[in-house]
Each structure stands twice: as structure tokens, then as C-alpha cells.
C-alpha positions in Angstrom: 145.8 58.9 118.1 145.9 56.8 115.3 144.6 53.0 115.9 144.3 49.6 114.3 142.6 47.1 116.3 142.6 43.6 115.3 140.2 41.3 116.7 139.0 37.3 116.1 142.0 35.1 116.8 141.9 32.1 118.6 142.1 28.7 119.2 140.9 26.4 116.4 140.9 22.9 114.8 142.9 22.2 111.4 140.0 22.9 109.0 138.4 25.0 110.9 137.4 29.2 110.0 137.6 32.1 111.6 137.4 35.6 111.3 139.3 38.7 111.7 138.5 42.1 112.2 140.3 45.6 112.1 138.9 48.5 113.1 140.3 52.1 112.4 140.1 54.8 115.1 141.5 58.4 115.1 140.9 58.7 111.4 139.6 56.7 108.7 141.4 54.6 105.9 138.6 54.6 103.5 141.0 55.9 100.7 143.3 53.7 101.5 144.3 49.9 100.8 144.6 47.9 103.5 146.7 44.5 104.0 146.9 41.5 106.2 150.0 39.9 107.2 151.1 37.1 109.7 154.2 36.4 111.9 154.5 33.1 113.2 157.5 32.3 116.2 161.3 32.4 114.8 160.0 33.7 111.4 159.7 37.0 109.6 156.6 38.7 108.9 155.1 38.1 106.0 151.9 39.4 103.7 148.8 37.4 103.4 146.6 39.7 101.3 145.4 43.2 100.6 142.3 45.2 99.6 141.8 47.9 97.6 140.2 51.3 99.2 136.4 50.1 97.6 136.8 46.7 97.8 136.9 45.3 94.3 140.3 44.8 94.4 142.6 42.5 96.1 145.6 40.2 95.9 146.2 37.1 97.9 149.8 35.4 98.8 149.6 32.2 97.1 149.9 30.2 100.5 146.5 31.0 101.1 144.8 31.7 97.7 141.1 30.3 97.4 141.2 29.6 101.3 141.5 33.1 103.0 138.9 36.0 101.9 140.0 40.0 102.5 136.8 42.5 102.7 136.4 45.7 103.9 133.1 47.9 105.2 134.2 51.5 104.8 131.1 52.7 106.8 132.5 51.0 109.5 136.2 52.0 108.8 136.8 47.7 109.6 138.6 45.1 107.4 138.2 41.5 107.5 139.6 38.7 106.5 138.0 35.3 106.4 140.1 32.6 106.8 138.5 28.9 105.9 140.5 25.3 105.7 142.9 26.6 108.5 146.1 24.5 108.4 148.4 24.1 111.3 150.8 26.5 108.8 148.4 29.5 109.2 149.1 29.5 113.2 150.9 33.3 113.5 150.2 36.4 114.9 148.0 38.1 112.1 148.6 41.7 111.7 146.4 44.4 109.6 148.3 47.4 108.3 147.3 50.6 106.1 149.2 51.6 103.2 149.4 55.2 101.1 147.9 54.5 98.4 144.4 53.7 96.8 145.7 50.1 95.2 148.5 48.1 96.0 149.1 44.9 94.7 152.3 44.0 96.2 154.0 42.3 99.3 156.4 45.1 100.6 155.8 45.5 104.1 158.0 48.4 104.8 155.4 50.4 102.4 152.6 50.2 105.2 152.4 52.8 107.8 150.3 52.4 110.0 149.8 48.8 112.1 147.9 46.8 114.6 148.9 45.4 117.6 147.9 41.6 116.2 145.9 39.1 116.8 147.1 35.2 117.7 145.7 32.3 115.2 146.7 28.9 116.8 145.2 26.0 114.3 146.1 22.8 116.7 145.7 19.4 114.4 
């Protein structure tokens, strides 16, 4: 069975970091991109940011460009994404997701097939 298992969410200040972890079991994504995206209460869900299947490449909504970092450790079949200068806007359930395809560099949820169970982010002020 395949899994996605999202880990790191919390509780913390406006300002604050944290960071989140997926982990891949019953196969591996290492050929495939991997994305991040958030749902907070009464709203849809909607991408954060993606990473390429080596790394080198990723793509950041704009809500959270230069504040949230996506990496990935294939040995490990585990993505991550650091989030720093949490705002109380960032509070969501944070989702990670694996697409088809190598390199993606778009926002289309409905493209990702596989996804994690998520992970709550409260950032209290």
C-alpha cells in the first residue's frame, strides 16, 4: 500500500519555523516531483510549492516565496519543507502530494496522485 506520511506540524508563534516531513512507503517517488499544499478551515486547498525528482528544481506560490524552503532526500524517499517567518495566514492543514512527472512547475492540484493524510500548522500571534 501506497503511503505519504506527513510529519512536523504544530503549534507555533507568528515568526516562528518549523519543519515538515513526508515520507514515502510502499514504493518510492524518487523519479517523481513532489508538492506541498495547504488547506486552511472554509477554504479550498491550495499549492504552496513543488520539487523536482533531484532537487534542483522548484517553484514556490508567491504567498510564501523567500519564507518557505521545499527539499527532498531521495535516499530516504522524504520531502521537506521549511517554513520560516510563519504568519498567522500560513495556519492550514499542510498536505504533501506526488505527481507523474519528473518536473512540474505548476499549481494544478488535480494532477497529483497520490496524497498524505496532512499535517496541522496553527501560527497563533
Amino acid at each position: 500500500q501506497v503511503q505519504l506520511v506527513e510529519s512536523g506540524g504544530g503549534l507555533v508563534q507568528a515568526g516562528g519555523s518549523l519543519r515538515l516531513s513526508c515520507t514515502a512507503s510502499g514504493r518510492t517517488f524518487t523519479t517523481n516531483a513532489m508538492g506541498w499544499f495547504r488547506q486552511a478551515p472554509g477554504k479550498e486547498r491550495e499549492f504552496v510549492a513543488v520539487v523536482g525528482w533531484s532537487g534542483t528544481n522548484t517553484y514556490y506560490a508567491d504567498s510564501v516565496k523567500g519564507r518557505f524552503t521545499v527539499s527532498r532526500d531521495n535516499a530516504k524517499n522524504t520531502v521537506f519543507l521549511q517554513m520560516n517567518s510563519l504568519k498567522r495566514d500560513d495556519t492550514a492543514v499542510y498536505y504533501c502530494a506526488a505527481i507523474s512527472k519528473s518536473y512540474y512547475t505548476g499549481q494544478r492540484k488535480e494532477l497529483f496522485d497520490y496524497w498524505g493524510q496532512g499535517t496541522q500548522v496553527t501560527v497563533s500571534s
